[in-house]
N, C-alpha and C positions, 0 to 999 in steps of 0.2 A: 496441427491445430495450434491456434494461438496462446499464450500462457500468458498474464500480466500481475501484477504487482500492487499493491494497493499503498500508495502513500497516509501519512496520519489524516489529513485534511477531507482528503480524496472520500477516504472511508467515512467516515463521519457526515459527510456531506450525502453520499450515497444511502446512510442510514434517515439521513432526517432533512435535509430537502436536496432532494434531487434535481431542483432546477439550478443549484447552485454550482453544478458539475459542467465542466466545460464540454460544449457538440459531441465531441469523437469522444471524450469520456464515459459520457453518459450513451451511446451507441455501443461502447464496449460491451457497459454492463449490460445494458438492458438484452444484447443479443447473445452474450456469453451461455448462460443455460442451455437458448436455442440451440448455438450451434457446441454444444459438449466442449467450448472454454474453460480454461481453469482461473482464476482469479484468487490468488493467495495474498492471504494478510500475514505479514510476516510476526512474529512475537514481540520485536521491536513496536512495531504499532500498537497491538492488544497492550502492552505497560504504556504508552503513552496514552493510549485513551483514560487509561486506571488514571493517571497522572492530571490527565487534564479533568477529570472527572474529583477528583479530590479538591484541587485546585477550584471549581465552582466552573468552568471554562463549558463542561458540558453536562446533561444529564443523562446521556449514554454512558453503558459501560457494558460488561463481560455478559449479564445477561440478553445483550442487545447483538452481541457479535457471535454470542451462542446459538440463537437462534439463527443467523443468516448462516452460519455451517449448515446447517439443517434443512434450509429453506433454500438457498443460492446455489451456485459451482463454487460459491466463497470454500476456500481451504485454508485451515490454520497450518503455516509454514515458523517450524521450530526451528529455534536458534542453533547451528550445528558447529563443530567445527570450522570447517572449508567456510564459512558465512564470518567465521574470527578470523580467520586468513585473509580473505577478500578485504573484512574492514579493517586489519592493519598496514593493508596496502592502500589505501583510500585516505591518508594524511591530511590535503587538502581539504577536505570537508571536514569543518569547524564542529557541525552540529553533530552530535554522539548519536543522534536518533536519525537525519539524515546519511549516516556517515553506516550504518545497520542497514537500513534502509535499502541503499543503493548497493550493499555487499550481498543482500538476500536476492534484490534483482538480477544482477552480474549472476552470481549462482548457480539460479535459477535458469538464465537463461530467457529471461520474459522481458516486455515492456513495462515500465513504472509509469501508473498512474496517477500525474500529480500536476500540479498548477505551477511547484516551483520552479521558476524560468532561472535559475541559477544551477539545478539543476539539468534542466533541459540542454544549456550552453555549455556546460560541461562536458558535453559529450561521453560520460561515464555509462551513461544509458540510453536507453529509446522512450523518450517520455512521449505519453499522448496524455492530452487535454484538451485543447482547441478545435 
């Protein structure tokens, strides 16, 4: 079975409009449950929604990603060592929350669900979106 990764935008969008997810993304989630997917939000994301939610950027937050534990295949995927490993090997990525991000993916072992087409070209990972 397939495992995927949820980028900051990716999630956020999935919580609160779902039309804003690109085809295959939104085909992930929606079939993930069905078919016993797993779909982890890494830690890195959860403080970055904190982040953008402080900032006024959203009005989602930890009681919004609490429940889709509960309710989704959504999994909270904790920050681990081997995930500090991965992102000290990942230099080229500028962004400290991209740069987590893509080390929880690699880790893991999944596809990263994200829109970033800087990621996607990267080839660090298997992004779907489109």
């Amino acid at each position: 079975m397939a495992e995927y990764v949820l980028d900051t935008h990716a999630c956020l969008f999935a919580l609160a409009s779902p039309r804003k997810l690109g085809r295959r993304a939104r085909s992930v989630l929606e079939g993930a449950d069905r078919l016993g997917e797993t779909v982890w939000l890494p830690a890195a994301v959860a403080a970055e929604v904190v982040i953008l939610r402080e900032l006024g950027r959203t009005e989602l937050g930890l009681p919004v990603l609490q429940e889709a534990f509960e309710t989704t295949s959504w999994r909270f995927l904790p920050l681990d060592l081997d995930q500090v490993d991965e992102f000290a090997a990942l230099g080229t990525i500028r962004d400290p929350f991209d740069r987590l991000i893509v080390a929880a993916t690699r880790r893991a072992g999944a596809k990263l669900i994200s829109r970033d087409r800087a990621l996607a070209e990267s080839g660090l990972v298997d992004v779907v979106w489109s």
